[in-house]
Backbone as CSV, one residue per row, in Angstrom:
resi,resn,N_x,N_y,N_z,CA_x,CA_y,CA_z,C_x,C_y,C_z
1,UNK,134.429,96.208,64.919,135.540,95.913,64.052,135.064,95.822,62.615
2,UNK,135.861,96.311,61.914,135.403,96.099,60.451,136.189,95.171,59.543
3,UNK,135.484,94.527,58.902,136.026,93.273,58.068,135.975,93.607,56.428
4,UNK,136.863,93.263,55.770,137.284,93.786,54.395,137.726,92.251,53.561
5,UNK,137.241,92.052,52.474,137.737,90.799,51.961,137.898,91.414,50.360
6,UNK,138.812,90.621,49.528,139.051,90.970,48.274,137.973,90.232,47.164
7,UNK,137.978,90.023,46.428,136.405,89.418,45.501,136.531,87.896,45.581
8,UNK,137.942,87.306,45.095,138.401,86.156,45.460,137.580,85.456,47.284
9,UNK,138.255,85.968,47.739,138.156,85.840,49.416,136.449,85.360,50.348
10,UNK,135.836,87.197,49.172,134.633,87.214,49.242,133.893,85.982,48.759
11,UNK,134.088,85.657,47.831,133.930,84.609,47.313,133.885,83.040,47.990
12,UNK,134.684,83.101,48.488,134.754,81.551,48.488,134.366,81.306,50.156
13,UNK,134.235,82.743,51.161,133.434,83.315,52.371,131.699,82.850,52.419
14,UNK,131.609,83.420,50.891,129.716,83.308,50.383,129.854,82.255,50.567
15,UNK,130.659,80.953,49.858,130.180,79.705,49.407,130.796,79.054,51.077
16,UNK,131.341,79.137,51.559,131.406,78.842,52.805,130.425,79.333,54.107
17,UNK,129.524,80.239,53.797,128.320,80.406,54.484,127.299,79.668,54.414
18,UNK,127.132,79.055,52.498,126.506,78.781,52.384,126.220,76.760,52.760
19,UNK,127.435,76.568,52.857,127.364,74.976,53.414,126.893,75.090,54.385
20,UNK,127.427,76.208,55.469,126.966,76.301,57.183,125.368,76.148,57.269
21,UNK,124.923,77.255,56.195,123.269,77.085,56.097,122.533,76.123,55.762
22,UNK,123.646,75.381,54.780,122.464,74.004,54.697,123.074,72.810,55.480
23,UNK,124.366,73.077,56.510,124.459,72.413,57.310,123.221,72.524,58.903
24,UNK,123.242,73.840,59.256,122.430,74.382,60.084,120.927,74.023,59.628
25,UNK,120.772,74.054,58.661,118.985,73.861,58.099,119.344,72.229,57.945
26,UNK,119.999,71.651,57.806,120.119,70.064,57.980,119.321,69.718,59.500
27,UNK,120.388,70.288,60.531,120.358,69.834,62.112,119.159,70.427,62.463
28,UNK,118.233,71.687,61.699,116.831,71.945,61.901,115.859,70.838,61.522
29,UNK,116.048,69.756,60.712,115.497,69.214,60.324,114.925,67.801,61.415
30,UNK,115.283,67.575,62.523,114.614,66.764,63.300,113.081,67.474,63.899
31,UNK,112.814,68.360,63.861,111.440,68.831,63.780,111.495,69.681,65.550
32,UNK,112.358,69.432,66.248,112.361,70.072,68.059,112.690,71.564,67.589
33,UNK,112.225,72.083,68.798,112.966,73.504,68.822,114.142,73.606,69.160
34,UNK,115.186,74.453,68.399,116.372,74.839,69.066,116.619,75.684,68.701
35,UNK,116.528,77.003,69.887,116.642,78.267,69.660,118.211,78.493,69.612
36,UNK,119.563,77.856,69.819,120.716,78.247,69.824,120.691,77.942,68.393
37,UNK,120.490,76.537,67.480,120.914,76.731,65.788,119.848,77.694,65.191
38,UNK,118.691,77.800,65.752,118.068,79.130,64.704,118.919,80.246,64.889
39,UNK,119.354,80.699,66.214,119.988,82.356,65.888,121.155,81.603,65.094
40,UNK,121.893,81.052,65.584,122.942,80.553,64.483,122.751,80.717,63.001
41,UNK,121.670,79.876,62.563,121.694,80.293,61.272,120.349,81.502,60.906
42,UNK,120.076,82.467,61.350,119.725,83.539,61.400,120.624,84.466,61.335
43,UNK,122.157,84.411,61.968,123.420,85.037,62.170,123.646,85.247,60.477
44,UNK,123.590,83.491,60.245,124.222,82.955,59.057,123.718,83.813,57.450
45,UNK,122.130,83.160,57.653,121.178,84.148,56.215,121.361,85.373,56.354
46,UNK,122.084,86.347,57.533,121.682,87.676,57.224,122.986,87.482,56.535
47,UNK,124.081,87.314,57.241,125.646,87.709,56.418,125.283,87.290,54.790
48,UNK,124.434,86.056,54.549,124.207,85.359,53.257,123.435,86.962,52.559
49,UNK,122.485,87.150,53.047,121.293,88.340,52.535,122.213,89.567,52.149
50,UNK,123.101,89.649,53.158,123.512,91.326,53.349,124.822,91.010,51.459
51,UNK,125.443,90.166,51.515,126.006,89.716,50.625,125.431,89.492,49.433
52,UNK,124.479,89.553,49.467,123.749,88.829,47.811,122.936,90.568,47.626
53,UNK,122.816,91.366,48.794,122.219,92.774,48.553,123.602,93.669,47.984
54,UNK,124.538,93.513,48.584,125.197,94.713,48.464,126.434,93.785,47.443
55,UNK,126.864,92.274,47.062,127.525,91.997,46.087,128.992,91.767,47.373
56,UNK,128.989,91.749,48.266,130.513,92.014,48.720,129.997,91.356,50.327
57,UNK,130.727,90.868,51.177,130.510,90.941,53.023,131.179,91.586,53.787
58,UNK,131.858,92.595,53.302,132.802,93.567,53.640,131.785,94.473,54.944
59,UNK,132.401,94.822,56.515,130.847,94.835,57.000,131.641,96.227,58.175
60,UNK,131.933,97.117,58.145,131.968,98.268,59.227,132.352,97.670,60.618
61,UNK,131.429,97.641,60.804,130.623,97.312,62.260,130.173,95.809,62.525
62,UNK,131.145,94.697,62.479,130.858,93.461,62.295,130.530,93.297,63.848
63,UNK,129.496,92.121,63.938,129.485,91.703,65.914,130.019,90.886,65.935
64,UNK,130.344,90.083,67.176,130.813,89.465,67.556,130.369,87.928,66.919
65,UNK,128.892,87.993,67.091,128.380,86.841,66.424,128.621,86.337,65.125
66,UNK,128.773,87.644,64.120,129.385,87.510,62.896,130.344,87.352,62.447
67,UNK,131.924,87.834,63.665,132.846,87.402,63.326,133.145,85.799,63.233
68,UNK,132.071,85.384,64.772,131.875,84.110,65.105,131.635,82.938,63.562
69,UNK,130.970,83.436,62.774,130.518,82.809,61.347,131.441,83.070,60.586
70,UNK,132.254,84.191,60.692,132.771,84.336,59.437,134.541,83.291,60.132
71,UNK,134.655,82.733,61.304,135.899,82.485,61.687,135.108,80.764,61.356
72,UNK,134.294,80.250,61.305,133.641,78.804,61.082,133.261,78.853,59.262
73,UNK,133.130,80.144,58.888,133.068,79.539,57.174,134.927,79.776,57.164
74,UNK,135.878,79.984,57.540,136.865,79.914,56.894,137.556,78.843,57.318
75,UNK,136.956,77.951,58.198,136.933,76.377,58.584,136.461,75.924,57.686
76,UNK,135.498,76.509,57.013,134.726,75.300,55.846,135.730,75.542,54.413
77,UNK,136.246,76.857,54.491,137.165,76.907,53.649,138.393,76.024,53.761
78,UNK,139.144,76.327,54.554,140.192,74.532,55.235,139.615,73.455,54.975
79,UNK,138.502,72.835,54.687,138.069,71.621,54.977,138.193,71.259,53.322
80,UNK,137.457,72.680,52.551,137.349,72.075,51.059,138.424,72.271,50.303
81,UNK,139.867,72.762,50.726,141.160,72.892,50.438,141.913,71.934,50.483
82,UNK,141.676,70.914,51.801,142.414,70.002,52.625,141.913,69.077,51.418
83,UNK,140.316,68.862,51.094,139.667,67.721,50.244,140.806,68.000,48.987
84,UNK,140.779,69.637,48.394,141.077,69.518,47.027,142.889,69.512,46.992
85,UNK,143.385,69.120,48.110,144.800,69.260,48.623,145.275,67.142,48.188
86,UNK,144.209,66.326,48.790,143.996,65.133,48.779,143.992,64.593,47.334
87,UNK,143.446,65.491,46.699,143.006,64.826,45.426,144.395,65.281,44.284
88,UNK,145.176,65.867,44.504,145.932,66.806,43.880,147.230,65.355,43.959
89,UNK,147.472,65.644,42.706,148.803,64.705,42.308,150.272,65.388,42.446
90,UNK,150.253,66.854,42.058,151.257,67.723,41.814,151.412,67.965,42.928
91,UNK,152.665,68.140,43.332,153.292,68.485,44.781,153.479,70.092,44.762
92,UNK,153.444,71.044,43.154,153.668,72.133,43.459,152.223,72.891,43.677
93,UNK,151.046,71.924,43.268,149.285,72.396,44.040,148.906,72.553,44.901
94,UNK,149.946,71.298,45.853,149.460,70.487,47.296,150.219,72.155,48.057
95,UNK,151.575,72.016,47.533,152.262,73.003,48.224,151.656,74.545,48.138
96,UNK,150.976,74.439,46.911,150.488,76.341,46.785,148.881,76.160,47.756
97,UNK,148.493,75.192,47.647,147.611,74.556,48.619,147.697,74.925,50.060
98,UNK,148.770,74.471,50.675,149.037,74.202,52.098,149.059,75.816,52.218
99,UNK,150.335,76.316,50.972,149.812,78.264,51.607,149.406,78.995,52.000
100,UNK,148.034,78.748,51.157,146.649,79.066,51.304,145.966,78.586,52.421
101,UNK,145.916,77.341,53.269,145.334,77.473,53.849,146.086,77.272,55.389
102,UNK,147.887,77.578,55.379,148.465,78.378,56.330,148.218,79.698,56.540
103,UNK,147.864,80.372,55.127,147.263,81.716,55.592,146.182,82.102,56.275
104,UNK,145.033,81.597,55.677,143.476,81.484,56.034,143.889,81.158,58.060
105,UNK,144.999,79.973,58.212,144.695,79.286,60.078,145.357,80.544,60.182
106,UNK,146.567,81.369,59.742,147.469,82.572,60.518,146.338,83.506,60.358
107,UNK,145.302,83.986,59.526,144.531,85.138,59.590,143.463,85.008,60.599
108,UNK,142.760,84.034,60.356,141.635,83.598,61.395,141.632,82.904,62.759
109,UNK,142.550,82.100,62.471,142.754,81.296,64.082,143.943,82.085,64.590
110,UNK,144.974,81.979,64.483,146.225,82.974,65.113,146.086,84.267,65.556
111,UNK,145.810,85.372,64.396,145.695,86.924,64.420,144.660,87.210,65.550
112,UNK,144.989,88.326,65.795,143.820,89.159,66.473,142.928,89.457,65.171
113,UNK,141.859,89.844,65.842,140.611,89.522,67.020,140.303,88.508,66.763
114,UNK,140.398,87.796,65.777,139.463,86.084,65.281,140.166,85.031,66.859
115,UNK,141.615,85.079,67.161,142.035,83.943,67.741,141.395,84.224,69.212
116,UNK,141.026,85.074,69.492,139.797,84.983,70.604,138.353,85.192,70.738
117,UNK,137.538,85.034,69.444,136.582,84.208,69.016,136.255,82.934,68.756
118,UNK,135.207,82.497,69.507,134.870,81.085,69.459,134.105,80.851,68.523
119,UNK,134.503,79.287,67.705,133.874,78.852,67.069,132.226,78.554,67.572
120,UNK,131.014,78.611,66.267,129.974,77.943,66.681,130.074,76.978,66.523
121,UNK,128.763,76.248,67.719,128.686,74.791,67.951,127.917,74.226,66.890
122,UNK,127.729,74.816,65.747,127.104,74.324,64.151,128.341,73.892,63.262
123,UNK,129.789,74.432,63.817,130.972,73.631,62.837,130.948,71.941,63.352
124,UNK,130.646,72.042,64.396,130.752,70.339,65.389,129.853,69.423,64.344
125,UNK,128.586,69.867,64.540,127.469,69.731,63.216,127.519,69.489,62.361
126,UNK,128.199,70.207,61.487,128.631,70.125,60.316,129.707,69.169,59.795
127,UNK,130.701,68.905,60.725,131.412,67.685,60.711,131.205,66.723,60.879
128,UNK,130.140,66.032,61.492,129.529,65.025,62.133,128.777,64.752,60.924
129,UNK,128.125,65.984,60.072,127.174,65.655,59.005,127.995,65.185,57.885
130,UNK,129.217,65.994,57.786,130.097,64.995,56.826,130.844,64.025,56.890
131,UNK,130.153,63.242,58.349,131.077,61.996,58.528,132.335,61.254,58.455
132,UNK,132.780,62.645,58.378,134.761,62.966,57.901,135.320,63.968,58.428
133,UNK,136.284,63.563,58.559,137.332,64.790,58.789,138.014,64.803,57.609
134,UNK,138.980,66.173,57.889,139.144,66.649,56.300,140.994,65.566,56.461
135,UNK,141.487,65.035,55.438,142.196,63.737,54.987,143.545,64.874,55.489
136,UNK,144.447,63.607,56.028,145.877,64.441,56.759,146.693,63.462,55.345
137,UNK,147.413,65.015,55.199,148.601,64.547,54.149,149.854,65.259,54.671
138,UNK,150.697,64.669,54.247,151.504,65.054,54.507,152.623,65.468,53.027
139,UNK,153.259,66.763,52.962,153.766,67.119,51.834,155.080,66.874,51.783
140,UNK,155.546,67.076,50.708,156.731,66.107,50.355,157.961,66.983,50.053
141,UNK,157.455,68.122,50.291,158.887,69.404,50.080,158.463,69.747,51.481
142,UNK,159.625,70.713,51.683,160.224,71.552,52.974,160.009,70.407,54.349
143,UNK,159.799,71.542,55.463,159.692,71.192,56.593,157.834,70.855,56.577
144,UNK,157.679,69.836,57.432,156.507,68.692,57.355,155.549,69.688,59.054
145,UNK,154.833,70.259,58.631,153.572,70.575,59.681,152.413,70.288,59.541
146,UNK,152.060,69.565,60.706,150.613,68.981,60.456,150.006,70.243,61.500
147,UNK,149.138,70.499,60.749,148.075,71.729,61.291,146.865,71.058,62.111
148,UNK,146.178,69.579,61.329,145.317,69.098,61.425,145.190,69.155,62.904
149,UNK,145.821,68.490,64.063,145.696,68.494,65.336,144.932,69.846,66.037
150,UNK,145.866,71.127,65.501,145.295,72.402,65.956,143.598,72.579,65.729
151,UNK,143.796,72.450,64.547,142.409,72.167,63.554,141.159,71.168,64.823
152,UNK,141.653,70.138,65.072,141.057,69.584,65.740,140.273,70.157,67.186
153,UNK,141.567,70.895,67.686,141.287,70.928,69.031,140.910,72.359,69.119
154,UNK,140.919,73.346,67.752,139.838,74.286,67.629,138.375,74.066,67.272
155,UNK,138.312,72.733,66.706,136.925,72.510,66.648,136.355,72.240,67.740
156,UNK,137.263,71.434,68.903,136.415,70.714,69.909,136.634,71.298,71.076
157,UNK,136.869,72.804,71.017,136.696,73.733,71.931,135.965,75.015,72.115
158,UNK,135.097,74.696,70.922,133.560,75.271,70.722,132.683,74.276,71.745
């Protein structure tokens, strides 16, 4: 399958790889072997490498494993939306907010092929390392959907 992102997209994909990696090189840090987070973040530095070589992660021939990363950085993307969703006073931010990252759960978790790809067990990780979950708000125009639950029970079915 081939994956295509716009510069924006691309963008904020990189910087969402790049938490995974220093989430993943975090959980390396008890000193044991664990050959499931090295390929993990081996998965992770190449998408990081292939991106910083060619300027873009736009990828032909993506595997499975990679879609696998690229469907857990757009979790990390939700997470730092939800934060900058929290902090937001304006209801018309929160709301262009929630858009954005109704689109991101309809592209990646909903759509084909991502909604039958499993998350890696390095997003579990990574949450645990931020000792938070990302803050439930609730918005104050239209009809009221909390995503967060889904959110949840896609994380904890990795």
């Amino acid at each position: 399958m081939g994956v295509q992102f716009d510069g924006s997209e691309g963008k904020e994909f990189y910087e969402s790889l790049r938490e995974l990696q220093s989430s993943l090189r975090e959980t390396l840090k008890v000193g044991i072997e664990m050959p499931a987070v090295e390929k993990e973040l081996a998965i992770v530095e190449s998408l990081i490498s292939a991106c910083q070589t060619s300027g873009h992660l736009n990828e032909q021939d993506a595997s499975l494993e990679s879609l696998a990363c690229i469907k857990c950085a757009a979790l990390c993307w939700i997470l730092r939306l939800e934060s900058a969703k929290a902090k937001q006073a304006s209801s018309r931010a929160r709301q262009a907010l929630d858009q954005k990252i109704y689109w991101i759960v309809q592209r990646y978790f909903v759509a084909q092929p991502y909604n039958g790809i499993r998350l890696l067990a390095a997003v579990r990780d990574m949450v645990a390392q931020r000792g938070q979950s990302s803050p439930r708000t609730q918005p104050p125009y239209g009809p009221r959907i909390d995503v967060s639950g889904s959110l949840k029970e896609i994380r904890h079915s990795t």
